[in-house]
N, C-alpha and C positions, 0 to 999 in steps of 0.2 A: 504494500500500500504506500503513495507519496501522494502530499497534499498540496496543494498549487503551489504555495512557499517553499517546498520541497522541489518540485518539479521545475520551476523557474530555474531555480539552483542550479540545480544539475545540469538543466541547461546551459546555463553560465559554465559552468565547467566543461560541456560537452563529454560529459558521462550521462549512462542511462539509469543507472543503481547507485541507490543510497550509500553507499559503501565506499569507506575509503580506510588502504592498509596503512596503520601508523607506521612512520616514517623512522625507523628503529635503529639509529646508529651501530653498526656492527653487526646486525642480523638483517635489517632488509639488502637486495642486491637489485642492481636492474631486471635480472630476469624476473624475479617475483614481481617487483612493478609493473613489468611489463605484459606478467600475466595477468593483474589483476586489471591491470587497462584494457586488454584484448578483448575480458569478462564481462566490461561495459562500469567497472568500478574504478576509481583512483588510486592510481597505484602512486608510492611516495619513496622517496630516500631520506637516507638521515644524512645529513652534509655534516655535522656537527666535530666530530673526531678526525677530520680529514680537513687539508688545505683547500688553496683556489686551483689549482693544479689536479688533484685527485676528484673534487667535484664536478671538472671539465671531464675529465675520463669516463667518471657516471653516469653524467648524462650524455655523453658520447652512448657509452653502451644501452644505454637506457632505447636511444632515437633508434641504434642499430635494431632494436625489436619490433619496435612500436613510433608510430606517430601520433598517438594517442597522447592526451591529457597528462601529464607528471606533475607531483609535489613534490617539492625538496624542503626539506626543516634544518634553521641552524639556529643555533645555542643563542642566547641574548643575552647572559650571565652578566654579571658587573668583571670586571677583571683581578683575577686572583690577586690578594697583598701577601705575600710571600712573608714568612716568620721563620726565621732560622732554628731559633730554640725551638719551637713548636712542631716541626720539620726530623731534627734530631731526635727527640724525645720517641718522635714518631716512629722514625728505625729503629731505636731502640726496642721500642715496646715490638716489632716485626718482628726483630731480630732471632728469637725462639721459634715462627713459625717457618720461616729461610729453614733454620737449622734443620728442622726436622725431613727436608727434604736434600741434606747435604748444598746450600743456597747460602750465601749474603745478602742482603737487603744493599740497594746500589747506597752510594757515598754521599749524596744527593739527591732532593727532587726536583723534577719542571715543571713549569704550568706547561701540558701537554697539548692543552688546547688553546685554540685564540676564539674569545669570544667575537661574535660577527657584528658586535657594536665597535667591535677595532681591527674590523680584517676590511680596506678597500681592496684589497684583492678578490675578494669572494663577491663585493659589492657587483667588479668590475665584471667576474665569469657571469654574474648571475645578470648580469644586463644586456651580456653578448649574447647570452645562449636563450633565454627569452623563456624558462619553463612554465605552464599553464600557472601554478600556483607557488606561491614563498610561503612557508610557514614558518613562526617563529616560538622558541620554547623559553623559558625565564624569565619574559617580560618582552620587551618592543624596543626595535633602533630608535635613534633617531629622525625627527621629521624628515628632513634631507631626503635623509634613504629612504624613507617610506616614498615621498612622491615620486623619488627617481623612479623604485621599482613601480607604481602604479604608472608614470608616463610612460612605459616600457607595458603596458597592457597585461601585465601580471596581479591577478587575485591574490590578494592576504590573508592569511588567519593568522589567527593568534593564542595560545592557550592561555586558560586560567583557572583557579584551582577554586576561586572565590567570586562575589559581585563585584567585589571592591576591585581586582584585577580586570573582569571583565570588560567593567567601565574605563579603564585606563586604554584597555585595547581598543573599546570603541571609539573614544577619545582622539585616540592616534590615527583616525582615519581608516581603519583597518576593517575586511570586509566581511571579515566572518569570526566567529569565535569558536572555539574547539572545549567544554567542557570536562575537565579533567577531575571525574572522580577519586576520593580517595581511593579503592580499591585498582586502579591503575596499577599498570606495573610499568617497571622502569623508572625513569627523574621524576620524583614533584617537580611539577611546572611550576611552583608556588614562587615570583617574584625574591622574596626575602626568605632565603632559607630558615634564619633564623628571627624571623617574626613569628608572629600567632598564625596557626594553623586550623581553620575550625573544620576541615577535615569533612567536608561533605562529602555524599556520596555522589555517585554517575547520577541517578532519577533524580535526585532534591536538586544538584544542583543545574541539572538539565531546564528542568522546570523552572525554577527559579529564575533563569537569565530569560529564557523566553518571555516571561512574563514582564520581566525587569527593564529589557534590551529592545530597540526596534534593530534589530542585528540578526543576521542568520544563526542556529547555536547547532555545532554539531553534538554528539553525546560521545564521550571516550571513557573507557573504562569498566572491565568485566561486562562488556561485550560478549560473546562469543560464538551464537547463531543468529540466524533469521528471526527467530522467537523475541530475540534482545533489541534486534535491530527495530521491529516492529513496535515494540515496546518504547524504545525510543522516540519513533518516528510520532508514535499517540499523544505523547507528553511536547510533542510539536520542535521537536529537531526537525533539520533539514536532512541529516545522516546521521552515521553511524560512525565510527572511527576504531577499529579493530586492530589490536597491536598484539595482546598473546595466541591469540587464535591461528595467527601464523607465521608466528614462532618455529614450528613441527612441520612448517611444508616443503617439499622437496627445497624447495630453491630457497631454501635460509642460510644464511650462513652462522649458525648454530652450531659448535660444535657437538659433536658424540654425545659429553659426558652433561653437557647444558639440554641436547634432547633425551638422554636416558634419562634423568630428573624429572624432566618435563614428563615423561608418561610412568613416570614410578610413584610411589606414595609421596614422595618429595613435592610434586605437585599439589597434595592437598595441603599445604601449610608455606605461605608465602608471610615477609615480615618487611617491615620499613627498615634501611639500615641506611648508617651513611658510614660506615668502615668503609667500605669498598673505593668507594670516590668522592668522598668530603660534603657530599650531599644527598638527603631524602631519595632512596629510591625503594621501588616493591623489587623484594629477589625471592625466587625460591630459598626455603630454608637451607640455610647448609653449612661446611664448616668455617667457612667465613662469618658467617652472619652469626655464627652461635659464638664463636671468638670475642665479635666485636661489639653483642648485644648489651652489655651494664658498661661500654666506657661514655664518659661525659663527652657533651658533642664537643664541647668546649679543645680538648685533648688531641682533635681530628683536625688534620690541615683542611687548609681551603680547597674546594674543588676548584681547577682539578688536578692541582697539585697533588692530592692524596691518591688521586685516580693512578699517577704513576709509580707508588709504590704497589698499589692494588695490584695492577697490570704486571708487576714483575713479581709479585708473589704468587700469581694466578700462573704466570711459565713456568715460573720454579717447580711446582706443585705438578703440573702438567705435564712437564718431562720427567717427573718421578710416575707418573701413572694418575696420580690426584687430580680429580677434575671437583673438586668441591669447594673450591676457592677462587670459583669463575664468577664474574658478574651475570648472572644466570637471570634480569631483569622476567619479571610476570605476574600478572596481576590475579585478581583472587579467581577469576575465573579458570583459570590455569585446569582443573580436574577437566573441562569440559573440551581442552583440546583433541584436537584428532592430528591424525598422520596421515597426507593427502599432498599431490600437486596442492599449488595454486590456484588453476583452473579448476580440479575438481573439487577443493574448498569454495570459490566463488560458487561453483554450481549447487553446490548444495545448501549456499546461503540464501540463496535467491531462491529455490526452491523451498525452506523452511519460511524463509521472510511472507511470500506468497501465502504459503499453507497457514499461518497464521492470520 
């Protein structure tokens, strides 16, 4: 079922289905988006852990599939303030989990990433290469950017965890909103990691912005069929916005020990942590999260400075056989995953979405 406000949408995107695959840094790839575009859905990338360079290649590959509709999503973070002492103390306290995989914890950490409120490089790919949609995670650029990318004939969205962010999104000119349940997995979108969190879910706060916003509102979060999407669509989203759902499909870049999880009991028990990369995310439980679950946030470098001890504790671990110290992002929906292409996941969303 889509309701005029829906239907326009989609239009505007030149997709047919309410559907769109969250844009997952390090698990989504072009082929998956470009399955999910073929299906008549929005297929997305995550730009966020990659440069302007690597993004160019994406969506290089992306075009080689498909000429259909793409979203790309990049980080909006504030920029890491680096703390030396805090930094150290931090290896220190790794230091034990290294060991047990015969590992060092490195001698140093980087902010690994650049947030896209200070990459013109990324401004500049993202202006050449023209993708249907921008979406943006931890808040919103700059006006500048904003109108470049809109004079440049690219849709916005923007996520938000709260009203209070939402209205910041709509504020900025921006042309859709993406609702981020708590129950989400992977980053709180939540602006200030460490402000107040009132933690709403996908419906409350699905509903709540429709009513609040004259603004399109997708719904994200513990999504995970056509039943949900429908469900959504009632409480008056324009979509859907599905992230662990496919997680488990052929063309993820998932690996092994992140999809054995996913379809093991590990599945039913996902937690907020921010050990892993210095800020709020949903992970499968596992031995990372159970490590880092009673330390004060206070103690955790900034993201995503901490992300790169994360990342070399998770190889360590790795090449010993240990796959439980992965950034295994998913959200509570997680039990209801399947194991499917891409294509045959759309197809059987669209067929529940219907049947509902």
């Amino acid at each position: 079922m889509t309701t005029t406000a829906s239907r326009d949408f989609l239009d505007r995107l030149g997709i047919e289905q309410p559907i769109i695959q969250a844009p997952m840094a390090g698990v989504s790839t072009p082929a998956m988006a470009a399955a999910v575009a073929s299906a008549g859905g929005l297929g997305s990338l995550g730009l966020g852990a990659t440069d302007a360079t690597g993004a160019g290649t994406m969506i290089a590959a992306f075009r080689e599939r498909s000429n259909r509709a793409l979203n790309v999503n990049l980080f909006c973070h504030q920029p890491a303030v680096a703390d030396r002492a805090r930094e150290t103390a931090w290896l220190a306290r790794l230091h034990p989990e290294f060991a047990r995989f015969g590992a060092t914890p490195p001698s140093e950490l980087r902010e690994i990433y650049t947030s896209f409120v200070a990459d013109d490089a990324m401004l500049a790919t993202l202006l050449a290469t023209r993708p249907k949609v921008v979406s943006f995670h931890f808040g919103v650029p700059a006006q500048p950017w904003i109108r470049a990318l809109r004079d440049a004939g690219i849709v916005l969205f923007g996520s938000a965890t709260s009203l209070a962010e939402a209205r910041i999104v709509a504020a900025a000119g921006i042309d859709a909103v993406v609702a981020q349940g708590y129950e989400a997995g992977g980053h709180r979108g939540i602006f200030d990691p460490d402000g107040e969190d009132g933690q709403l879910g996908t419906l409350a706060l699905t509903r709540l912005l429709v009513r609040e916003l004259d603004l399109p509102v997708i719904a994200a979060g513990g999504i995970m069929d056509g039943a949900g999407i429908a469900a959504a669509l009632r409480l008056g989203a324009v979509a859907a916005q599905l992230g662990t759902a496919f997680v488990g499909v052929e063309e993820s870049a998932a690996d092994a020990g992140y999809r054995a999880a996913l379809f093991s009991e590990a599945g039913r028990h996902t937690v907020m942590t921010r050990a892993i990369s210095g800020r709020p995310a949903r992970c499968l439980a596992n031995r990372f999260t159970t490590w880092g679950q009673d330390i004060p946030h206070g103690d955790i470098p900034a993201y995503p400075i901490a992300y790169d001890a994360g990342k070399a504790l998770n190889a360590a671990a790795k090449a010993a056989g240990e796959f439980g110290y992965g950034a295994q992002w998913a959200g509570q929906g997680a039990p209801l995953a399947r194991a499917r292409s891409a294509a045959g996941l759309m197809a059987e969303l669209i067929a529940e979405m219907s049947a509902a």
